[in-house]
C-alpha positions as CSV (number, residue, x, y, z in Angstrom):
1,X,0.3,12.9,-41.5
2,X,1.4,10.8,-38.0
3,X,2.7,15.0,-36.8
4,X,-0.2,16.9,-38.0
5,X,-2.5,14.3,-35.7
6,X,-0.5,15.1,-33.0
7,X,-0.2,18.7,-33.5
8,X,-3.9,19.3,-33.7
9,X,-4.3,17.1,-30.8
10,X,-1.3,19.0,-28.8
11,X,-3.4,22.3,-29.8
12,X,-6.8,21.1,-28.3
13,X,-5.6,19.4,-25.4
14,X,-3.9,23.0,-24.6
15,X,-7.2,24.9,-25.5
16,X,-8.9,22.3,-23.6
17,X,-7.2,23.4,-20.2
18,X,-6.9,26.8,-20.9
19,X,-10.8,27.1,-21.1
20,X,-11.1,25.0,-17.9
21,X,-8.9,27.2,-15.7
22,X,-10.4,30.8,-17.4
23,X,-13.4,29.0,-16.0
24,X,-15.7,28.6,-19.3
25,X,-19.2,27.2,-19.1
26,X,-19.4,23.2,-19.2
27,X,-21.2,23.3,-22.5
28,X,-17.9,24.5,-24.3
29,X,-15.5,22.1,-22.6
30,X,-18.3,19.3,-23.7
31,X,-18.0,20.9,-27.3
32,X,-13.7,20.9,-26.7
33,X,-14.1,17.0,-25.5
34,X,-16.8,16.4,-28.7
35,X,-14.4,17.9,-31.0
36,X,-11.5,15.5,-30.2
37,X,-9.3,17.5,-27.5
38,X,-7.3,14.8,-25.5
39,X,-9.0,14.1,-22.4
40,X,-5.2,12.4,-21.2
41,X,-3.6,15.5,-22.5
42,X,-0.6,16.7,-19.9
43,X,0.4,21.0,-21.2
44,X,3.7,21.2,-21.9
45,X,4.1,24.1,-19.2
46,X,3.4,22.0,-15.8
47,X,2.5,18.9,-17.1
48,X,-1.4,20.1,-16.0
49,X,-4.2,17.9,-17.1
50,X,-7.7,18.5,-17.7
51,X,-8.6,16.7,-14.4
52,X,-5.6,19.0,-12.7
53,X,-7.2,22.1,-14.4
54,X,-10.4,20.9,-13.1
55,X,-9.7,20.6,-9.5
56,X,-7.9,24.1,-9.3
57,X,-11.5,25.5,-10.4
58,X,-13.1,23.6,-7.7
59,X,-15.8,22.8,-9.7
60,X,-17.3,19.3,-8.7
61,X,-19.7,19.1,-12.1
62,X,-17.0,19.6,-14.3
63,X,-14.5,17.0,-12.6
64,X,-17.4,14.5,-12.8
65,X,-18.1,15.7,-16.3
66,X,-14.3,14.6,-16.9
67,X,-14.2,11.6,-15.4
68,X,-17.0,10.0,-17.0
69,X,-15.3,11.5,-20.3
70,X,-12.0,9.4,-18.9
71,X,-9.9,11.2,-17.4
72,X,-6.7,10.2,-15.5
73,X,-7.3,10.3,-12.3
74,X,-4.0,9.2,-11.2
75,X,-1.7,11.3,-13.6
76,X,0.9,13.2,-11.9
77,X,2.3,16.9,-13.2
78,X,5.9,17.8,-13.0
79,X,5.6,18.8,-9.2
80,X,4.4,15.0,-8.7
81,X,1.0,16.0,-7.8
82,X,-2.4,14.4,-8.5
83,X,-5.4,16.1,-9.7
84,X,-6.3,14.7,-5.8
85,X,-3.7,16.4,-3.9
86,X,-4.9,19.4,-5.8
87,X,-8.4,19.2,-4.4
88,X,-6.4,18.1,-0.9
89,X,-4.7,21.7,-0.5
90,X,-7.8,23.2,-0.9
91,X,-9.5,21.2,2.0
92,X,-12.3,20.5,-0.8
93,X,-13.4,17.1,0.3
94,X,-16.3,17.0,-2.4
95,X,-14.1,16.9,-5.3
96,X,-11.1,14.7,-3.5
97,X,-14.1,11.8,-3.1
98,X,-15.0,12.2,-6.5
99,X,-11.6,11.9,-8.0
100,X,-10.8,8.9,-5.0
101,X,-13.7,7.4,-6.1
102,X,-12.9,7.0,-9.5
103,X,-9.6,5.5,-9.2
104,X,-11.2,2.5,-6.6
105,X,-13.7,2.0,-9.2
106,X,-10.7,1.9,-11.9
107,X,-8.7,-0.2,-9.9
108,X,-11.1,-3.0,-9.3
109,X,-12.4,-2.5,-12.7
110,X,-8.8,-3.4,-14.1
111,X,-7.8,-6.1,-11.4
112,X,-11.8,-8.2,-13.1
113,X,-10.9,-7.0,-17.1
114,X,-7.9,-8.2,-17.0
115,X,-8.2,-11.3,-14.7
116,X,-4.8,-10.9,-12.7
117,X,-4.0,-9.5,-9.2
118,X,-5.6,-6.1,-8.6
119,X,-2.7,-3.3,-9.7
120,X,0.8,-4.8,-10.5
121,X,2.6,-1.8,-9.5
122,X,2.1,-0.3,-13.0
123,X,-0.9,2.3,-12.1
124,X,-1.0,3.1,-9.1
125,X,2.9,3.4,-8.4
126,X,3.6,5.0,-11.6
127,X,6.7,2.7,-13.1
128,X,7.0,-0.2,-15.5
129,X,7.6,-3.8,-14.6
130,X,10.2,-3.9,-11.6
131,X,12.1,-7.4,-11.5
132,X,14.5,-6.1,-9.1
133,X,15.0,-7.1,-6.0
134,X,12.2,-4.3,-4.7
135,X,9.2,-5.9,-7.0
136,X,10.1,-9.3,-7.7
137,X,10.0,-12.0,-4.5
138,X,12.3,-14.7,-7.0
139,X,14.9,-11.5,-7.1
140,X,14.7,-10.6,-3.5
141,X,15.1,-13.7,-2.0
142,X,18.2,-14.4,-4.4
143,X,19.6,-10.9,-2.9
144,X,22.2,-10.3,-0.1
145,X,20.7,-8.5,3.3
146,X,22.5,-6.5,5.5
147,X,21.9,-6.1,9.3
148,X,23.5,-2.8,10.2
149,X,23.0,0.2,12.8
150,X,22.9,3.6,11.1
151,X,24.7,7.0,12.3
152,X,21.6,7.7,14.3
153,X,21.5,4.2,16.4
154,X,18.5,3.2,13.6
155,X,18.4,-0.8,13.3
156,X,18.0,-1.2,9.6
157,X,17.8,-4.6,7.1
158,X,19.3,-3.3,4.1
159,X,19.8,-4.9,0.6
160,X,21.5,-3.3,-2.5
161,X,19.5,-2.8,-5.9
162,X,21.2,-1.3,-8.6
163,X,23.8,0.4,-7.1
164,X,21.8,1.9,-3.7
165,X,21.1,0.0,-0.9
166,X,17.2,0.1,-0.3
167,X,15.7,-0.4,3.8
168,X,13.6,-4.1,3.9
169,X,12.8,-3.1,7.9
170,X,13.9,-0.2,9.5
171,X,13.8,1.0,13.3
172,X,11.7,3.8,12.6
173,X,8.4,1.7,12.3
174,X,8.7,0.3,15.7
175,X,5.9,2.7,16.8
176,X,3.9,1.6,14.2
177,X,4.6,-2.2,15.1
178,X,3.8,-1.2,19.0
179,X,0.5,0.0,18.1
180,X,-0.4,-2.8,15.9
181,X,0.2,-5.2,18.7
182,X,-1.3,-3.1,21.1
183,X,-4.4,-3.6,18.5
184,X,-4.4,-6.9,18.0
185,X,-3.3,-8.4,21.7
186,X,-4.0,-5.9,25.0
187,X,-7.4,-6.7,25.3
188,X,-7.9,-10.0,23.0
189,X,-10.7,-12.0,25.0
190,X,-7.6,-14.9,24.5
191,X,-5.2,-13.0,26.4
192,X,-2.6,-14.8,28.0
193,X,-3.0,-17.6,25.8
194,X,-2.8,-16.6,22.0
195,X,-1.8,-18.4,18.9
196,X,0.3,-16.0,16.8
197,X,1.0,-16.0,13.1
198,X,3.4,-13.4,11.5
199,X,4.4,-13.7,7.7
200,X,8.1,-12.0,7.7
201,X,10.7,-11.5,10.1
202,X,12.5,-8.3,9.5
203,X,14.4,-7.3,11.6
204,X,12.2,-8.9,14.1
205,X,10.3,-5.9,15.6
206,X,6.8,-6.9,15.7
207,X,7.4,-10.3,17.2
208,X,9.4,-9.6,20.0
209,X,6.5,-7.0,20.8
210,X,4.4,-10.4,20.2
211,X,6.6,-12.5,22.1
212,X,5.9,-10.2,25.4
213,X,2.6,-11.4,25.2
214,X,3.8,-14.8,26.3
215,X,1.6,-16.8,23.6
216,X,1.2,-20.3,23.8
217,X,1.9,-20.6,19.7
218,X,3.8,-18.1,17.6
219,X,4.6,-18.9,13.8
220,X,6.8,-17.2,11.9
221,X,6.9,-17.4,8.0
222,X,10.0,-16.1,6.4
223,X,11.7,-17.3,3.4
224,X,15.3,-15.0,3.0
225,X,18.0,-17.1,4.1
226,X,19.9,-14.4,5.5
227,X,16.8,-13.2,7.5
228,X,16.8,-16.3,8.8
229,X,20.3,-16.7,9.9
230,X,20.1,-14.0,11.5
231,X,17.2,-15.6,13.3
232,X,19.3,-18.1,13.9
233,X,22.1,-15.9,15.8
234,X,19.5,-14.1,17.6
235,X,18.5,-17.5,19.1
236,X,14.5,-17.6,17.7
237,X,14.9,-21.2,16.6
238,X,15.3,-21.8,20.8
239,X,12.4,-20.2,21.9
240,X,9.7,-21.5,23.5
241,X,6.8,-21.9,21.5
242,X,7.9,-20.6,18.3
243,X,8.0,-22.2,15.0
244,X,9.6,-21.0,11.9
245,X,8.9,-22.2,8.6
246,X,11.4,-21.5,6.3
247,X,9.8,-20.6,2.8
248,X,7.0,-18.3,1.5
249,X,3.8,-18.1,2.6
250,X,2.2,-19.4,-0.2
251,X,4.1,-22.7,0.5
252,X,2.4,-23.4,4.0
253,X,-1.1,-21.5,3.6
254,X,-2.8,-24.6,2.2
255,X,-0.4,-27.3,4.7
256,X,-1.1,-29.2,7.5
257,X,1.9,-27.4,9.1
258,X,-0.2,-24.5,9.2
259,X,-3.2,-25.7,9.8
260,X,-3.2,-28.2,12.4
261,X,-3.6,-25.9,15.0
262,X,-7.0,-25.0,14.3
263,X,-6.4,-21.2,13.3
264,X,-4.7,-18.4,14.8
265,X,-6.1,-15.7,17.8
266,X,-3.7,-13.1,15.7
267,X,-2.1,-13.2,12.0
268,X,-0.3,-10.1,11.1
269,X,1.3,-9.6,7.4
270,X,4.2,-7.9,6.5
271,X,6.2,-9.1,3.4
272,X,8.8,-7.6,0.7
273,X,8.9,-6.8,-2.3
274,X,5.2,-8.8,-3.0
275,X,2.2,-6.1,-4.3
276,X,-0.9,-5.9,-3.6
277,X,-2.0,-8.9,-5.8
278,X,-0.6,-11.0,-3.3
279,X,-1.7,-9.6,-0.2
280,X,-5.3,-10.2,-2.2
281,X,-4.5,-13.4,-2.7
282,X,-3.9,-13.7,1.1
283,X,-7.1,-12.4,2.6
284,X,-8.7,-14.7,0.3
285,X,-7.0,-17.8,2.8
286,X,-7.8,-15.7,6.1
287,X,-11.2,-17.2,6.8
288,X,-9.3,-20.7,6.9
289,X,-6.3,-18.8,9.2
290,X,-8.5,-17.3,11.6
291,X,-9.4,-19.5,14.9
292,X,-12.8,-17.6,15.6
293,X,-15.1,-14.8,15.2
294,X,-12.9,-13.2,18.3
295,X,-9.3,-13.6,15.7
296,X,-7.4,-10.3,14.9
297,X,-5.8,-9.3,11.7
298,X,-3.5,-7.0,10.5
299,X,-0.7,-5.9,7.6
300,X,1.1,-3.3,7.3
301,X,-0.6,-0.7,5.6
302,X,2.2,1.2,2.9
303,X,1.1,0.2,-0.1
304,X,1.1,3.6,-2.3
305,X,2.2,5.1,0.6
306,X,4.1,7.8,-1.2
307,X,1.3,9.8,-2.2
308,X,-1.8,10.9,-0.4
309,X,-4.4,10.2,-2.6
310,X,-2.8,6.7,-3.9
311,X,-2.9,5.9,-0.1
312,X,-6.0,6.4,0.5
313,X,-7.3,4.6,-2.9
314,X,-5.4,1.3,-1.5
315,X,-6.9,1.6,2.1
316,X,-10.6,1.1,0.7
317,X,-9.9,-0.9,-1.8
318,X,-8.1,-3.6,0.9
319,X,-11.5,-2.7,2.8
320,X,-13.5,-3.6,0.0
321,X,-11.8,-7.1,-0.4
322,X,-11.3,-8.1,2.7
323,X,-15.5,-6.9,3.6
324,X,-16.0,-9.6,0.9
325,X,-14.8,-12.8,2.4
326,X,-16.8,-12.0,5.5
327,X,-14.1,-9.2,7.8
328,X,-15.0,-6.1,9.2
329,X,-12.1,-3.8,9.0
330,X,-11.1,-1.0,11.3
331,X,-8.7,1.8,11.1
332,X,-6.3,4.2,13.6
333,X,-4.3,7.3,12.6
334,X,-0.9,6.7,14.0
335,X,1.8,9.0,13.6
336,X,4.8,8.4,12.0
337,X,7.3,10.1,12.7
338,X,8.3,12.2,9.7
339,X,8.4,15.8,10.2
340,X,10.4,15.8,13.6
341,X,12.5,12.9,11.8
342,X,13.4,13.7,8.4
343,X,16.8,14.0,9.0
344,X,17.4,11.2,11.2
345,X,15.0,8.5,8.9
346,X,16.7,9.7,5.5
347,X,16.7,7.3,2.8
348,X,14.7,4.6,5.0
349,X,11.6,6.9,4.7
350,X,11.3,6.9,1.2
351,X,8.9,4.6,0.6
352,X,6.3,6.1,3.4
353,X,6.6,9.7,3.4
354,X,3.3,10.5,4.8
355,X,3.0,12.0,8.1
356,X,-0.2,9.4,9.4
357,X,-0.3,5.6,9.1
358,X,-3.8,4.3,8.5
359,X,-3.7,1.1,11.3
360,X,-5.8,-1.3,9.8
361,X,-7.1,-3.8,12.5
362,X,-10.0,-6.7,11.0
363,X,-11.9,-9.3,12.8
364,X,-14.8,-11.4,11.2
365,X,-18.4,-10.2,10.9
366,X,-20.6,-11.1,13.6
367,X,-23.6,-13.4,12.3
């Protein structure tokens, strides 16, 4: 019984997006969708979907049609594209919003139904539960870090999870981390005399581009003891005006260590192997951070950063959150270095293989 189901549901969902790329009327996909065909349904072929089919027709009533009927937006063929990256390569910007639209309204759906930290990795990434050292902070921080220079002269912070060694902070963001500062410090109205709060160390990149700003305060959270021997070795813990604290930032957001200052001119973000559930979690304390309605924040911006239309779901989601506790957020295009640098970034680059960063720079809204 259990394979005749599935074979009558394996003919439909075929029929289904074989009628949508001949390009029938809407009337007899609705009578396909009434009749049972598998809205989910991936053909066998190309692993197409309805919502695939849909976006190689162009036609914006029909996607809409879909995803009301519930269609995946985010499922990915055997090429690895999205019904979005369809619409992309067509320059059709109608039908990219509709299908972009539908995953932000899915993912903040989900993060309220199911009352945990908006996406866990498991939709918009694509993979199962990751306790490796990648998506779990107990297993990362219990992991061994390398500090190495690659073939190329690339400063990279490596660590090893199952059997490959995977980049924590590699040299090839420095022009991402210039521009960030740039952002956040050039022409801060407390120039010359900022407080400073950065929430991982790396390999140190953005704060010593902080540090040639001189500021009065700079606090650095990191919580890897080998990141922070080799803080240690590169003589942070001497500096003047710097404090680390040694431990994760959820174990100093709420503490007078943190606090006493009165709030931060700049806090910048920039942690491993955490998703976004607990960069949510952060904005939520940025309001108690921030010194004033002049403060500057930042993170680096790569969640879903492997897919163009996953990227761009995250970047207005984050805007949506962080517009709710009272910050205005604004964005640059910075480029990052991959065509001209394939080669050189190799492994490192996996993570963030678009061609544009989205610079996300926030400061509170004005009264």
């Amino acid at each position: 019984m259990e394979d005749d189901i599935d074979a009558v549901a394996t003919q439909l969902g075929e029929e289904l997006i074989a009628n949508i790329l001949d390009g029938q009327p809407i009337d007899a996909i609705k009578g396909l969708l009434d009749q049972g065909a598998p809205i989910w349904y991936q053909n066998l072929a190309e692993g197409t979907s309805p919502l695939h089919a849909a976006a190689y027709t162009q036609n914006l009533e029909l996607i809409k049609l879909l995803i009301e009927r519930g269609a995946v937006w985010n499922a990915v063929d055997y090429l690895k594209n999205t019904p979005g990256d369809i619409c992309l390569s067509f320059n059709n910007e109608a039908t990219y919003n509709a299908i972009r639209d539908a995953g932000i309204r899915s993912e903040l759906i989900l993060g309220l139904l199911e009352k945990r930290p908006l996406s866990d990795g498991s939709t918009l990434i694509l993979r199962g539960e990751d306790d490796t050292a990648t998506g779990s902070s107990e297993a990362f921080l219990s992991s061994k870090l390398k500090y190495v220079v690659d073939d190329h002269g690339q400063h990279i912070c490596l660590l090893e999870v199952e059997g490959e060694e995977v980049g924590v902070m590699m040299g090839w963001e420095e022009p991402i981390m210039r521009e960030t500062v740039h952002k956040l410090c050039d022409d801060h109205p407390h120039a010359g005399k900022l407080k400073i709060l950065n929430i991982g160390f790396g390999l140190g990149i953005i704060d010593n581009l902080f540090q040639s700003h001189s500021p009065v305060e700079h606090v650095i959270i990191e919580a890897h003891p080998d990141v922070l021997a080799f803080m240690r070795k590169q003589g942070w813990y001497d500096k003047r005006g710097v404090k680390i604290l040694e431990g994760r930032w959820q174990d100093f957001v709420d503490t007078e260590s943190l606090l006493s200052s009165g709030g931060f001119d700049v806090v910048y973000t920039d942690t491993f192997s955490e998703d976004y559930g607990d960069l949510r979690q952060f904005f939520d304390h940025l309001p108690d951070l921030l010194a004033d309605g002049q403060s500057r924040f930042s993170f680096f911006n790569g969640l879903g950063a492997t897919n163009a239309l996953f990227y761009d779901v995250y970047t207005h989601i984050s805007e949506l959150h962080l517009s709710s506790i009272g910050l205005d957020l604004s964005w640059s295009d910075v480029h990052a270095g991959l065509d001209e640098n394939a080669e050189i970034w190799g492994k490192s680059r996996e993570y963030f293989s678009l061609p544009i960063y989205r610079l996300p720079i926030g400061r509170m809204k004005s009264i």
